[in-house]
C-alpha atoms as one frame of an Amber mdcrd trajectory, in Angstrom:
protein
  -1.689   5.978 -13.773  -4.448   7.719 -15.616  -6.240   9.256 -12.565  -5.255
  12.714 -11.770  -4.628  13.834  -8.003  -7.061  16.146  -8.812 -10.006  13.914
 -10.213  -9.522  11.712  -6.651  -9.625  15.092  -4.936 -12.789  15.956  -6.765
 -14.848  12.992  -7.107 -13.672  12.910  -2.927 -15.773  16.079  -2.345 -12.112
  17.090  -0.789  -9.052  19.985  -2.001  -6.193  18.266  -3.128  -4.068  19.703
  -0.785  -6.291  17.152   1.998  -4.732  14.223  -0.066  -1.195  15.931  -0.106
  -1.994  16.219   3.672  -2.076  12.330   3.828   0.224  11.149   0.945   3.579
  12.335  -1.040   2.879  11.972  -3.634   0.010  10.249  -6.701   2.158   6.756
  -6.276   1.794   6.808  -2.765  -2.184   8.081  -3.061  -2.228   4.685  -5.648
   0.005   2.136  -3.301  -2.388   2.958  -0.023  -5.604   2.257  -2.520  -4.173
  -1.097  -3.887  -3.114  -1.863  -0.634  -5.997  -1.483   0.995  -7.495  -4.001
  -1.900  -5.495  -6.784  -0.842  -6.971  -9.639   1.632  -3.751 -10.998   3.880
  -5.725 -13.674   4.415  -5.742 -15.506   7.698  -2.711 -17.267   9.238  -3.900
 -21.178   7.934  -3.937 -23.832  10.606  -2.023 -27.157   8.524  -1.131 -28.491
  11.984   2.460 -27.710  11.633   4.399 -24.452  12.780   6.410 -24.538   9.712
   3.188 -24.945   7.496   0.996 -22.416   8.778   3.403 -19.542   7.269   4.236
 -21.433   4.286   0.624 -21.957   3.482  -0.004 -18.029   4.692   2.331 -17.107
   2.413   1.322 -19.031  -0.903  -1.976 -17.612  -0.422  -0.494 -14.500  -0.114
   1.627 -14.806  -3.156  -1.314 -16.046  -5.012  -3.438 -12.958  -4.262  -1.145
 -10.834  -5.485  -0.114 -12.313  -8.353  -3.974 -13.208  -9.475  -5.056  -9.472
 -10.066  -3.957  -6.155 -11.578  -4.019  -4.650  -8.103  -1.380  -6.993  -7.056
   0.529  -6.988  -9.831   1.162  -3.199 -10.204   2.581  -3.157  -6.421   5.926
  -4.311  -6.649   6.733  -1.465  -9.491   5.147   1.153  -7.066   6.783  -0.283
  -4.172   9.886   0.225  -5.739   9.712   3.663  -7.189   8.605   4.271  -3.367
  11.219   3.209  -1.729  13.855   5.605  -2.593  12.002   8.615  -1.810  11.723
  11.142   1.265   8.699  10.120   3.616   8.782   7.056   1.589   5.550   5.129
   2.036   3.563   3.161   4.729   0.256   1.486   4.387  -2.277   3.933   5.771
  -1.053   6.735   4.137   0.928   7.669   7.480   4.290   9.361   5.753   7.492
   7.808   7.343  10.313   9.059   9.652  14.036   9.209   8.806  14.501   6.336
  10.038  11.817   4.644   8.358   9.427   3.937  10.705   6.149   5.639  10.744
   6.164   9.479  11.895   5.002  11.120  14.756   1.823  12.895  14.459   1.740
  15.836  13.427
C-alpha cells in the first residue's frame, strides 16, 4: 500500500483524524475503497433455485478474481480479521461480538 493515510486525508480536503473517525486503521481505509469497487452483480434468473446462486456466485467469483481490486481482498480480509473493531463494509467499525457497532 503506497498511499499514505495522510495523502487520502489531504487530497480529501479532510484531517486524518476524520478518516481514523471512520476506519482502524490504512487496511481497513483500503478494504472499504476496494469494496466499494466491486459490482455483486444481480441475483441471475437460470430458472432454477439451485442455479440462480450458483450462477450469482460464478459471476461473483469471476469479478473478483478478474482485477487487482479483487485480488488484493482476500490478503486484506485476512490481516482484518484478527483485529479489534475488525472491519465491515462501510467503514462502520464492529462490536465485540462482531456485528456492526452502535452509533456513536
Amino acid at each position: 500500500m503506497g498511499e499514505s493515510v495522510e495523502g487520502v486525508a489531504a487530497s480529501s480536503g479532510v484531517h486524518k483524524s476524520t478518516l481514523y473517525r471512520w476506519w482502524a486503521d490504512k487496511a481497513a481505509l483500503v478494504a472499504d475503497a476496494l469494496a466499494s469497487r466491486m459490482d455483486p452483480g444481480s441475483l441471475p434468473d437460470t430458472g432454477t433455485t439451485r442455479g440462480d446462486p450458483t450462477a450469482w456466485l460464478r459471476g461473483t467469483i469471476a469479478n473478483y478474481t478478474a482485477s487487482p481490486a479483487g485480488a488484493a481482498m482476500p490478503a486484506l480480509i485476512a490481516d482484518l480479521a484478527g483485529r479489534p473493531g475488525r472491519w465491515t463494509p462501510s467503514g462502520q467499525p464492529s462490536s465485540p461480538s462482531g456485528g456492526p457497532a452502535a452509533p456513536r
